[in-house]
Structure formats: C-alpha cells, structure tokens
BAFI-3210 file (N, C-alpha, C; in Angstrom, 3 decimals, decimal comma, padded with zeros to 6 digits):
// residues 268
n [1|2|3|4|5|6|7|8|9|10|11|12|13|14|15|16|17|18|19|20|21|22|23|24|25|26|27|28|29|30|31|32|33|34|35|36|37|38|39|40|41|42|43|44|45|46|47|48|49|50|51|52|53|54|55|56|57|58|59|60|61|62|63|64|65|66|67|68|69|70|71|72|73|74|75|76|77|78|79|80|81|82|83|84|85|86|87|88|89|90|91|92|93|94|95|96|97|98|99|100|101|102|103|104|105|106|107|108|109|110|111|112|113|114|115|116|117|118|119|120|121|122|123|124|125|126|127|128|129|130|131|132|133|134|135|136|137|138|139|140|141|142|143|144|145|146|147|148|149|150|151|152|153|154|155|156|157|158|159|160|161|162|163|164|165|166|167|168|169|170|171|172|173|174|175|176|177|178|179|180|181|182|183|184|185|186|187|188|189|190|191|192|193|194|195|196|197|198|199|200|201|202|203|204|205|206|207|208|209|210|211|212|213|214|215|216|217|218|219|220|221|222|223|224|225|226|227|228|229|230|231|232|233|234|235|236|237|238|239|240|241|242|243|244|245|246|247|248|249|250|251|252|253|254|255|256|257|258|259|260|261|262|263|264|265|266|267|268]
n.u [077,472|074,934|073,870|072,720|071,081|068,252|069,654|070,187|073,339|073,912|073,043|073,856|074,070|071,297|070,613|070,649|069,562|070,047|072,398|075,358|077,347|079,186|078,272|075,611|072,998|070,097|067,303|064,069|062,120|060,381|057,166|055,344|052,352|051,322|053,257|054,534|055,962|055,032|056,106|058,173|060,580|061,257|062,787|063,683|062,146|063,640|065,809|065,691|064,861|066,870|068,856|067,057|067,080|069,498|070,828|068,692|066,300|063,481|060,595|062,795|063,545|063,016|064,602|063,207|064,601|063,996|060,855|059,213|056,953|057,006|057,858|059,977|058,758|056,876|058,223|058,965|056,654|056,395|058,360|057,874|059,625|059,641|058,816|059,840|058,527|060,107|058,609|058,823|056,747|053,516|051,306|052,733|053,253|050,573|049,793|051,668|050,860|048,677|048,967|050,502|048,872|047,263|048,835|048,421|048,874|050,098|049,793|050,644|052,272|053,454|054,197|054,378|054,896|054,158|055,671|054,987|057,297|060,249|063,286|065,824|065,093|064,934|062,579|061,650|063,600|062,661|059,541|059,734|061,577|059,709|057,414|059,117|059,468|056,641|056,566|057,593|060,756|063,779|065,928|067,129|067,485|067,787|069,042|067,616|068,420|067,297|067,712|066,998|068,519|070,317|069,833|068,501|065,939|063,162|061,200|059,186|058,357|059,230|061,156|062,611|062,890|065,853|066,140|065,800|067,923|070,438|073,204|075,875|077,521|075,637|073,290|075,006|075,678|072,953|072,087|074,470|072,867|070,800|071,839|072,750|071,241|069,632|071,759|072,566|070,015|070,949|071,545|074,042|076,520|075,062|073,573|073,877|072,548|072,492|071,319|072,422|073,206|075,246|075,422|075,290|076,978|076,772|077,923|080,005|081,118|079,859|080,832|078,279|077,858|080,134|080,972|079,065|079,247|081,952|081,167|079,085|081,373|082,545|081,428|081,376|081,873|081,108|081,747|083,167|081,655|080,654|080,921|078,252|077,372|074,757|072,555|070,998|067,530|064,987|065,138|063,258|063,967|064,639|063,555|061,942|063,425|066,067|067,613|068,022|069,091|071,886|072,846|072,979|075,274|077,170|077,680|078,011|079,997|080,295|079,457|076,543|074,294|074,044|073,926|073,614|074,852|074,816|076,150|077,262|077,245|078,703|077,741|080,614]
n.v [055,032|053,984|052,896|054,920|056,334|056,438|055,969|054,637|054,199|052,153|053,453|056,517|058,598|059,417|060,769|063,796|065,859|066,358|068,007|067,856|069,842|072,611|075,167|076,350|077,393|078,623|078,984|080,151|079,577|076,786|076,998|074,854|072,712|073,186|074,966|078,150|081,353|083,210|083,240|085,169|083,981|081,571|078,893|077,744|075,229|073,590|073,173|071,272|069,390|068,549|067,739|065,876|063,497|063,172|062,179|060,918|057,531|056,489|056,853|057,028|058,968|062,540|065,313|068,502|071,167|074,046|074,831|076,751|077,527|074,773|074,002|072,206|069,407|068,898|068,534|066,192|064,434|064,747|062,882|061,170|060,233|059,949|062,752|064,773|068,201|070,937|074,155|076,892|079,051|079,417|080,217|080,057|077,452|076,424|076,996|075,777|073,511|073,162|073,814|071,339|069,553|070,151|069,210|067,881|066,004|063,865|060,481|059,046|057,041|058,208|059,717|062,851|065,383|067,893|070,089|072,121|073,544|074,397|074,619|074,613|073,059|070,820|069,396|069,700|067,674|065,450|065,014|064,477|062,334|060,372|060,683|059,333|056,630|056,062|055,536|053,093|053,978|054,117|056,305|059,468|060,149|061,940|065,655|068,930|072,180|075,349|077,700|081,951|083,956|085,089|088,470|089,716|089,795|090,005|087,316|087,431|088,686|087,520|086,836|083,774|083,620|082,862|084,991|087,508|087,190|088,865|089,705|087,950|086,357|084,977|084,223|082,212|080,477|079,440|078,439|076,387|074,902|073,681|072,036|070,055|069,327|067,256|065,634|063,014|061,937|061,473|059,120|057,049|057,859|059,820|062,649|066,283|069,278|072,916|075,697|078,638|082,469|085,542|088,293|091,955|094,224|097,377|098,510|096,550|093,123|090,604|087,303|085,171|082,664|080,822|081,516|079,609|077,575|076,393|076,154|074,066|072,566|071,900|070,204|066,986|064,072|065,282|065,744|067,764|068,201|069,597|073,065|074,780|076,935|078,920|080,770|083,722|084,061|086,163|087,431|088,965|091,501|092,565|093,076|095,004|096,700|097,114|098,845|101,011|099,751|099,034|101,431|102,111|100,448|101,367|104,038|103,340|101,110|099,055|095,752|093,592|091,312|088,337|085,756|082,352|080,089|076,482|074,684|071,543|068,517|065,285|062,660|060,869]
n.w [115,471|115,004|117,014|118,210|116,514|113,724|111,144|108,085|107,522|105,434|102,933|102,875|101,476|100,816|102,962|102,550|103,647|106,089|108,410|108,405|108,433|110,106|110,200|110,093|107,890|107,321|105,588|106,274|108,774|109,875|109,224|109,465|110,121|113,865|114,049|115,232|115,212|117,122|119,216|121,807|122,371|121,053|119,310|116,075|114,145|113,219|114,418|117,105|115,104|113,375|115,990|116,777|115,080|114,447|116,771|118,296|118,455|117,051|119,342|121,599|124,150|124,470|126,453|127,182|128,905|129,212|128,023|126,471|124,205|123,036|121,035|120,906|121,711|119,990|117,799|118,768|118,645|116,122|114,954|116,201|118,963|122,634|124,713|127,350|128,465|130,702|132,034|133,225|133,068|134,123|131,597|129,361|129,480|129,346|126,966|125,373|125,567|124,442|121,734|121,376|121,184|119,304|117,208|114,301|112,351|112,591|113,802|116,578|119,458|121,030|124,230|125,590|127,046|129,279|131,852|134,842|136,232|138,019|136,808|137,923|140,542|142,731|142,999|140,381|138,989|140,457|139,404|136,280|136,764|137,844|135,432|133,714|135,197|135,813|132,491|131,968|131,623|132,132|131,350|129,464|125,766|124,930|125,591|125,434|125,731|125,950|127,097|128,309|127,067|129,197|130,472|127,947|126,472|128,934|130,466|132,349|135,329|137,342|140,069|139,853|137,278|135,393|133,136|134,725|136,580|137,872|137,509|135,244|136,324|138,805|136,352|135,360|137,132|138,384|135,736|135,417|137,780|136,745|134,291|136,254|137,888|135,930|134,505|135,209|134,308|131,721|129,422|128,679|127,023|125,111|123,911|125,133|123,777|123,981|123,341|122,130|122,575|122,551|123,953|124,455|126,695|127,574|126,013|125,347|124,209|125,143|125,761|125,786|125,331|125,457|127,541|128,809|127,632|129,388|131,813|131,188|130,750|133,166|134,491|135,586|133,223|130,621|127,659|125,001|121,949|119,223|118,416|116,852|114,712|113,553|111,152|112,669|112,140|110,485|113,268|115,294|117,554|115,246|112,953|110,193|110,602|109,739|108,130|110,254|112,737|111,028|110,303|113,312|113,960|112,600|113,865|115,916|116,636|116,750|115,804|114,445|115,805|113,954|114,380|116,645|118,420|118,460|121,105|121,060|123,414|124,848|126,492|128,564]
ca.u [076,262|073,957|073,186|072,298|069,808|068,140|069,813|070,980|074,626|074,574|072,605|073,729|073,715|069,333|069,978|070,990|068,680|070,515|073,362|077,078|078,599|079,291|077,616|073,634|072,908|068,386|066,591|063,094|061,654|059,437|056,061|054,208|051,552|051,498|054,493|054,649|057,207|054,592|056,307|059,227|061,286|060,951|063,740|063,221|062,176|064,716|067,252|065,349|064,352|068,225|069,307|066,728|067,125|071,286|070,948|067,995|065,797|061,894|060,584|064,007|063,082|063,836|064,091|063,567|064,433|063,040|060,400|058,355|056,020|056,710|058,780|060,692|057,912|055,712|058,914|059,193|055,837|056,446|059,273|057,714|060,141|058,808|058,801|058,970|059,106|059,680|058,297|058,705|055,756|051,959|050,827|053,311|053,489|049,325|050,196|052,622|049,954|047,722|049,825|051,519|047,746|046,407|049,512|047,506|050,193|050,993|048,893|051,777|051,773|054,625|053,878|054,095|054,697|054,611|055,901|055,412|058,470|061,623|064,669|067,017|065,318|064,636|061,151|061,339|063,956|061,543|058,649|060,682|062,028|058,023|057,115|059,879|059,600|055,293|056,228|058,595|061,660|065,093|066,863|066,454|068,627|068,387|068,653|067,845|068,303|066,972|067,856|066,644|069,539|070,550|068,419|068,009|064,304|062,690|060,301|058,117|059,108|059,606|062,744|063,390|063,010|066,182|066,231|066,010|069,315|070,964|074,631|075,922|077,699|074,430|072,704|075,826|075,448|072,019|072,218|074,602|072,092|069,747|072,541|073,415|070,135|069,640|072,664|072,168|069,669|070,958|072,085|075,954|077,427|074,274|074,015|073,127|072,671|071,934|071,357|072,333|073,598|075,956|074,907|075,746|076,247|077,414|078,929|080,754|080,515|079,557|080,025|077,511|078,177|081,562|080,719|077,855|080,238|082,560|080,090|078,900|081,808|083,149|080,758|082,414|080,869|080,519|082,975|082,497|081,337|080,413|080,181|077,644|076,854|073,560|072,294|069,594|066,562|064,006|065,343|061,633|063,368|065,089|062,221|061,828|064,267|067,390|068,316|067,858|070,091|072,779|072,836|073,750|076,322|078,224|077,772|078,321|081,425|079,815|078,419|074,791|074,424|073,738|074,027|073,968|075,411|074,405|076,847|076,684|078,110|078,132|078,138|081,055]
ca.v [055,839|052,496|052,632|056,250|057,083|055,343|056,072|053,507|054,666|051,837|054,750|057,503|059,813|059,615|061,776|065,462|067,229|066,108|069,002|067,510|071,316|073,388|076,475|076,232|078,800|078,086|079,932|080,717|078,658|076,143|076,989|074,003|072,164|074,012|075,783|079,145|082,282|084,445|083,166|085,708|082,825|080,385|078,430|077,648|073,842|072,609|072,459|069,979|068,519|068,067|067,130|063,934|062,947|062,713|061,839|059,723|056,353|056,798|055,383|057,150|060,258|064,029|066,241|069,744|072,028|075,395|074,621|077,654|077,352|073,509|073,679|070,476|068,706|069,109|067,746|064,761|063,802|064,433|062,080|059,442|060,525|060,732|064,340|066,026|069,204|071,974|075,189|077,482|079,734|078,060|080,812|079,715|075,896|075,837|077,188|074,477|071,980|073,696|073,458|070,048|068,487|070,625|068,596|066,114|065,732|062,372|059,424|058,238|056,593|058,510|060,661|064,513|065,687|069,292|070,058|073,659|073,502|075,451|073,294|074,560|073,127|069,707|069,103|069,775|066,440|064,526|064,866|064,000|060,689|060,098|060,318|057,891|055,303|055,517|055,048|051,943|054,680|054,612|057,741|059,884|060,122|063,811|066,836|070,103|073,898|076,577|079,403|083,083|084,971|086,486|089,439|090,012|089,491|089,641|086,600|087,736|089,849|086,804|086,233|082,862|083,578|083,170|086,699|088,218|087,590|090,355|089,276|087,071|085,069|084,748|083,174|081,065|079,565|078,666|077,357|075,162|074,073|072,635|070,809|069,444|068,392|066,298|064,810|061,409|060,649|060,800|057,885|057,126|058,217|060,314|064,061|067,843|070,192|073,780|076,757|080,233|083,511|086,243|089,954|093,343|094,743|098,502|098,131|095,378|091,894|089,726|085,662|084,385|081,339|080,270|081,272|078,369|075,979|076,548|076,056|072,570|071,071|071,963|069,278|065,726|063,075|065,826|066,159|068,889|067,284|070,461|073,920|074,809|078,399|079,182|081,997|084,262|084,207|087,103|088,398|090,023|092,886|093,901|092,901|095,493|098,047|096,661|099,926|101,575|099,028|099,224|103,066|102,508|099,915|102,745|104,812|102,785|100,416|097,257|094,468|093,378|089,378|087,542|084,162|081,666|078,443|074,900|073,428|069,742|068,118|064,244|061,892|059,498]
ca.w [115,585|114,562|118,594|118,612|115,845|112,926|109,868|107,268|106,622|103,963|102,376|103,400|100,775|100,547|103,866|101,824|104,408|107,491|108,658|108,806|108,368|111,759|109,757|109,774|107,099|107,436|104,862|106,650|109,894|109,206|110,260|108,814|111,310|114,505|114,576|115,157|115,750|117,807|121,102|121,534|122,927|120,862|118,324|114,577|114,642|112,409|115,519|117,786|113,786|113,225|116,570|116,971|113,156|114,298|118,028|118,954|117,437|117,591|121,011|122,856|124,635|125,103|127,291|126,974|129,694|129,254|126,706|126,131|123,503|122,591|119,913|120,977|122,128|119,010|116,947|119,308|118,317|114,363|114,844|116,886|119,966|123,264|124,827|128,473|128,582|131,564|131,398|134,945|133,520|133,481|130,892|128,420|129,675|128,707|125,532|124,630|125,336|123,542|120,569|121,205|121,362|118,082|116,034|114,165|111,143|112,680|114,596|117,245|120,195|122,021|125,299|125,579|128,758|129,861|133,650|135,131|137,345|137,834|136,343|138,488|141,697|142,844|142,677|138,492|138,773|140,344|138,176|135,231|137,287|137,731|134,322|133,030|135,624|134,885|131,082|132,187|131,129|132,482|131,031|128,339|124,858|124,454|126,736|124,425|126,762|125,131|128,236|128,224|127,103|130,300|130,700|127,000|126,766|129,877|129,910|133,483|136,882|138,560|140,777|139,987|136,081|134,575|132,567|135,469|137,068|138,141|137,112|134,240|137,137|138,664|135,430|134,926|138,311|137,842|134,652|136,032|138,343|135,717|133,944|137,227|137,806|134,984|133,774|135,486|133,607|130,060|128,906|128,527|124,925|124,523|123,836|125,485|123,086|124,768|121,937|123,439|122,245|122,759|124,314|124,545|127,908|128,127|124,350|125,728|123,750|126,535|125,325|126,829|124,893|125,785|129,587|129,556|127,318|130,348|133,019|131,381|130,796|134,489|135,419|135,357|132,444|129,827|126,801|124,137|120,456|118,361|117,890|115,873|114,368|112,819|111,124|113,222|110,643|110,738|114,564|115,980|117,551|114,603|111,838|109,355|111,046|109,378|108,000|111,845|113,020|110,330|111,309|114,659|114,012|112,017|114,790|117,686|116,108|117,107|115,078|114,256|115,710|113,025|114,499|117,627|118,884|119,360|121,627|121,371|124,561|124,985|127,814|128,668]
c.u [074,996|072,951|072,458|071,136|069,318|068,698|070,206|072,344|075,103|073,878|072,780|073,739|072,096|069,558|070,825|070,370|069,111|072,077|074,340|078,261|078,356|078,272|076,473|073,100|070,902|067,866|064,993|062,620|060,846|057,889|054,631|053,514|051,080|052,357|054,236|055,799|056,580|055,678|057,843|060,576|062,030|062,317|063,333|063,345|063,138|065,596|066,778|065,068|065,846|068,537|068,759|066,791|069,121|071,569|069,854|067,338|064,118|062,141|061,829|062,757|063,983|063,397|064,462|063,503|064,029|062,121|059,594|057,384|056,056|057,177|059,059|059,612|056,892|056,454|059,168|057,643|055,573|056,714|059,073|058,762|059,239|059,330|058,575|059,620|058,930|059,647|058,179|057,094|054,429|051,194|051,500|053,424|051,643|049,344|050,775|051,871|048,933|048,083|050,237|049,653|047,018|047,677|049,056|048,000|050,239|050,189|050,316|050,934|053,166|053,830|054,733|053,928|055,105|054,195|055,678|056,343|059,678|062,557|065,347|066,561|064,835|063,376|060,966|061,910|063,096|060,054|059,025|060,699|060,712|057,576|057,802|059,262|057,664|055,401|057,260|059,843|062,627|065,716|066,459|067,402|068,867|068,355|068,607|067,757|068,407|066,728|067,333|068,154|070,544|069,066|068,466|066,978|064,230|061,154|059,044|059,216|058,686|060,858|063,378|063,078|064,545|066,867|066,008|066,972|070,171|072,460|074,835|076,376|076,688|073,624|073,398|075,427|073,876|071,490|072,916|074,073|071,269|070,505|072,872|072,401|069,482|070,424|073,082|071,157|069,616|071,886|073,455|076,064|076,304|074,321|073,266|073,373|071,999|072,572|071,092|073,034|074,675|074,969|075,970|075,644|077,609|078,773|079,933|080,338|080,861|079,697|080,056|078,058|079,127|081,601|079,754|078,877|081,194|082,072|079,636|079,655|082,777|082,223|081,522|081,135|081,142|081,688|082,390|082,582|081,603|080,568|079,369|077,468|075,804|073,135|071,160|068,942|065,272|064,214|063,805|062,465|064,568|064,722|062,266|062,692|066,140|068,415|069,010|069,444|071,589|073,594|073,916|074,729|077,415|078,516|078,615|079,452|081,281|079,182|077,034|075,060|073,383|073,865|074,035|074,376|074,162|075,543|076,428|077,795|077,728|079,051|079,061|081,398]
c.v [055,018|052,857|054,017|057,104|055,714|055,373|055,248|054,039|053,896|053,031|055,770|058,803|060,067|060,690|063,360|066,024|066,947|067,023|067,894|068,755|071,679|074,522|076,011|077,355|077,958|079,302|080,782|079,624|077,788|076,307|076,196|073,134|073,299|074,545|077,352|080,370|083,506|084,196|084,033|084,715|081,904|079,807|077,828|076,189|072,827|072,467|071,428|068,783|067,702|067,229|066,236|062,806|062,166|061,818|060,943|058,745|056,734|055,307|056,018|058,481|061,397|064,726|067,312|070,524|073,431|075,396|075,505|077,115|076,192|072,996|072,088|069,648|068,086|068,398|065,999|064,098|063,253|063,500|061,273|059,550|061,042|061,876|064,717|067,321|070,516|073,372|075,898|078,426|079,328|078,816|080,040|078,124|075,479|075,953|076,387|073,572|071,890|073,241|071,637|068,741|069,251|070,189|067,330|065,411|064,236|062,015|058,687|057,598|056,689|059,494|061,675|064,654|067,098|069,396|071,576|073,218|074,701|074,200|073,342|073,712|071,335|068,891|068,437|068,020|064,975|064,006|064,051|062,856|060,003|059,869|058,957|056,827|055,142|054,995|053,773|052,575|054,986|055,669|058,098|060,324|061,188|064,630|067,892|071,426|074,697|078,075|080,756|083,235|085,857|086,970|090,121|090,405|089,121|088,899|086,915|088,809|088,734|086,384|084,904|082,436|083,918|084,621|087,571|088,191|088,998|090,244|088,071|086,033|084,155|083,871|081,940|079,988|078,243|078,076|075,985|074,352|072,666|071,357|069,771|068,480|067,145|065,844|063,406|061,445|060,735|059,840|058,126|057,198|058,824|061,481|065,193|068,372|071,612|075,046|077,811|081,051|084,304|087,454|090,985|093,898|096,214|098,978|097,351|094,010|090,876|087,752|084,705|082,689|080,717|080,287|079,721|076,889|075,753|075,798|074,430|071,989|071,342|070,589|067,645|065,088|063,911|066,089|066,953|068,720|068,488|071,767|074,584|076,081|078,187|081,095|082,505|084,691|084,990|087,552|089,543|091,386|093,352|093,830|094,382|096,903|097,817|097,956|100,819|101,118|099,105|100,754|102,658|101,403|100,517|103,501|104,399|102,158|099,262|096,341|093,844|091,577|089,461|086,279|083,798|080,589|077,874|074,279|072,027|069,228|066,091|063,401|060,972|059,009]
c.w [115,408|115,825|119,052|117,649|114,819|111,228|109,470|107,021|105,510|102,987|102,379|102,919|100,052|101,684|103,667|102,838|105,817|107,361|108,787|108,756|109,713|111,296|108,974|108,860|107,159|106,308|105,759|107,904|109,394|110,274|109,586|110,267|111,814|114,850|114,341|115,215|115,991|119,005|120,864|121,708|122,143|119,545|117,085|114,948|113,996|113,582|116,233|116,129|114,003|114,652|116,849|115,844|113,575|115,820|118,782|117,763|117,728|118,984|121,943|123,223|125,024|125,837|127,384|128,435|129,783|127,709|126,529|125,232|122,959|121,380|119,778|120,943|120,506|117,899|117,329|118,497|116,636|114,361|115,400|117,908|121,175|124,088|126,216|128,398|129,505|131,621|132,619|134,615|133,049|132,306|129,687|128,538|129,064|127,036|125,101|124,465|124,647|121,901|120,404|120,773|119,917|116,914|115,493|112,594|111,593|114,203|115,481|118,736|121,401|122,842|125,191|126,585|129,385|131,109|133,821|136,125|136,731|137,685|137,055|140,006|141,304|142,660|141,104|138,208|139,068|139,967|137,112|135,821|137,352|136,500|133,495|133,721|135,296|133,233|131,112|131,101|132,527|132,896|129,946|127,695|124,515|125,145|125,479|125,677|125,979|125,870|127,679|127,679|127,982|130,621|128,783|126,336|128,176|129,800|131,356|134,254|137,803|138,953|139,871|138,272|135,283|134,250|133,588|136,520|137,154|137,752|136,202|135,848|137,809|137,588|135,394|135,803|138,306|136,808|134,804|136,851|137,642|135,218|135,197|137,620|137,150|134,078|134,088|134,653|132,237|129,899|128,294|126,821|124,268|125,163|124,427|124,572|123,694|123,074|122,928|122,038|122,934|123,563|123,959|126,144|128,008|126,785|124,304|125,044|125,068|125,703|125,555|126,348|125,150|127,183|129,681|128,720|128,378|131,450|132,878|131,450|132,161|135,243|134,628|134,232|131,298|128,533|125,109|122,703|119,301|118,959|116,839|115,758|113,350|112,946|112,219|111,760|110,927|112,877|114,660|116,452|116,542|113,331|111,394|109,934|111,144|109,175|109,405|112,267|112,483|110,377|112,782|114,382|113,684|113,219|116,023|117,652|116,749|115,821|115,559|114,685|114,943|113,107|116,095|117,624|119,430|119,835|122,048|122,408|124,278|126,070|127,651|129,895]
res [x|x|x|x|x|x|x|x|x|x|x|x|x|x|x|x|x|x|x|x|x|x|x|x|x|x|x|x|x|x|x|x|x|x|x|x|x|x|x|x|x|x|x|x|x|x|x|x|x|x|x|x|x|x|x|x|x|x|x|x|x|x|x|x|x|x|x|x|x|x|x|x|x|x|x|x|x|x|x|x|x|x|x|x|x|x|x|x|x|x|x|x|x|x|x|x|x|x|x|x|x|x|x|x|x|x|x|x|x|x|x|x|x|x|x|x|x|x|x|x|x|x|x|x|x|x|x|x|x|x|x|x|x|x|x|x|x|x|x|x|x|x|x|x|x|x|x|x|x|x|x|x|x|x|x|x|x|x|x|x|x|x|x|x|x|x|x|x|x|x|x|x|x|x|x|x|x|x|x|x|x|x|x|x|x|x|x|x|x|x|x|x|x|x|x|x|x|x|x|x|x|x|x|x|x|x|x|x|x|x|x|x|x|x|x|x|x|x|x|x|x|x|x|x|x|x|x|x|x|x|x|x|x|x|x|x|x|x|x|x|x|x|x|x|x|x|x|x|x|x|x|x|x|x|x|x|x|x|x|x|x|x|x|x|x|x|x|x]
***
C-alpha cells in the first residue's frame, strides 16, 4: 500500500481515525469549512475524507463523477489532492464552485476542476482527458460515483438525468456507461469507490446496490475489494418524523433504511 497512499505503517497505530472495519457507524457529518448538508444530494464528507486518506498520496488525483454540491472536490483540496469533478446540472455545478473556491482552510497548490457534462456520454471523457494532459496528468488514482438513487429523489425533469429513468434496467445500463467511460484512465492497482443505496419500489426491496456491484464488475479490469456499510445520519426526508415513519413500518412490514454501501472496486 506504500505505492498507493501516504501513511507510515511503521506507525501505524497514530492513524485511530482512519476506518479498517466494513461497518461505518459516523456520529454527525462534518460540516466544518464549507461543507454543507443543504444540497439534497449530497454525501457526509468523511467518505471521500476516508477514501483519499486510504487510497491516494497528495499531488494524485480524483475523480468525481456526479459531483453535486462539491463535496469531493472541496476534500481534494483539504488534502492537497487534485480534483475534477462532473456535474450534468450548471445550477448545482456553479454551486460547487462556489463552495470549492470559498474553502480557505488550506493554501494548496492543487487544481479543482468542475465540468458541466453528462458522464455517461463522450464529450464528459474528453474534457477530463483535457484537463489531465493541460496539468501534465496521465490518469487519475481515484474514481468516487455518488449516482441519484434511481428515481428516489428526483434531481431535475431532464431526460438525460439519471433519476429520471424510467426502469431500474434503464439506470443500470447507464450507469454502466459512465464506468465504462472512465475506467482507462485510472491507474492500474488503483480504486472505484461508488456509494449507492437500496429502494423501495411497490413494497418491494429493490437492491439497487448489488444490481450496480453487478454491472461494474461485468466490465473486464475490475475486481471487488470491499463492502462497506455505513450508517444513514440525519436522512432529510425522514428528519424529525421518526415516530411517523416507525408507524408505518408496523403497518406496512417493511424496514426503515438505516444504511448504504461503499463498494470499493480495484483495478488489475
């Protein structure tokens, strides 16, 4: 792992705050700097924290594919990692930059790069290939996918959003696009990590998660490292209507999610 991040392992018990369990139990998000948890979207920053702390060296680079509000991006810069990240909608892609340029925690001298593009199509790949080869960059040591849900949250009423698929097969497909798109250029024996969820469709447990672990590793190169489970911590739509909720689980004979996956994938 020497070649893949920077930790001392002659030390290795100074790093207590670095995850080695499968089960992420997080007490509260961290919303120090500019971090926020208005964006409905958006992932608690300890997961891009953890996965470049275990998976890249400052100076490598990540790349986030659906980066909404800049989460990743905003950690690449904590960490001295540099950062592109694509965002299909320009409302929420100005917002990220908004954010990623009001983090002044830390004087670096890594690039921040937010794309409006669609991941799944070709164009989005060659941007990305543009940015590297201007920063005299190769490939890049991290892929993070942070997908809609399905249609869980609907993030616009545009076609080629994602959450608005009309069929899980449908999403699957084009999810596999994205990965497909950019898995040349991560670097050999280095990692995807894509954080998804489960659904509900029709009181049916739908999981989603095991369909998209499916889907990546159908693509050649990719071999499957982790599953990770983490708690869900303050869930927006079911904030102060726990009781509500707990109600209809009685009722209905389903279970409340209380958690998602990080599947960690890595290249060989």
């Amino acid at each position: 792992m020497s070649n893949i991040n920077d930790l001392n392992l002659n030390n290795w018990k100074e790093y207590q705050d670095i995850f080695t369990d499968s089960l992420w139990i997080i007490g509260e998000r961290d919303n120090s700097g500019v971090h926020q948890g208005d964006y409905h979207g958006n992932f608690i920053p300890q997961i891009p924290n953890q996965l470049m702390r275990r998976f890249t060296k400052k100076g490598d680079v990540v790349l986030d594919t659906f980066l909404g509000s800049g989460t990743t991006l905003i950690e690449c810069k904590r960490l001295e990692r540099n950062g592109i990240g694509i965002e299909l909608l320009p409302k929420i892609a100005d917002l990220a930059k908004a954010r990623i340029g009001q983090e002044s925690l830390f004087d670096t001298k890594v690039f921040t790069e937010v794309l409006v593009a669609d991941s799944t199509k070709k164009e989005a790949r060659e941007k990305v290939d543009d940015i590297l080869k201007t920063n005299n960059k190769q490939n890049v040591q991290l892929i993070i996918m942070h997908p809609p849900y399905h249609d869980i949250i609907k993030f616009s009423t545009r076609p080629d959003d994602l959450s608005n698929t009309k069929t899980v097969e449908e999403f699957l497909r084009l999810f596999g696009d994205v990965v497909t798109n950019f898995l040349d250029f991560l670097e050999h024996k280095h990692y995807l990590a894509v954080v998804i969820g489960d659904k509900y469709t029709n009181s049916e447990w739908i999981p989603l998660a095991f369909k998209i672990m499916q889907e990546v590793l159908d693509r050649d190169g990719l071999i499957l490292k982790s599953i990770l489970v983490k708690n869900m911590v303050n869930n927006r739509g079911k904030r102060n209507q726990e009781h509500l909720w707990r109600y209809r689980a009685l009722v209905g004979g389903f279970y409340i999610f209380r958690h998602e996956y990080i599947l960690l994938f890595q290249k060989r």
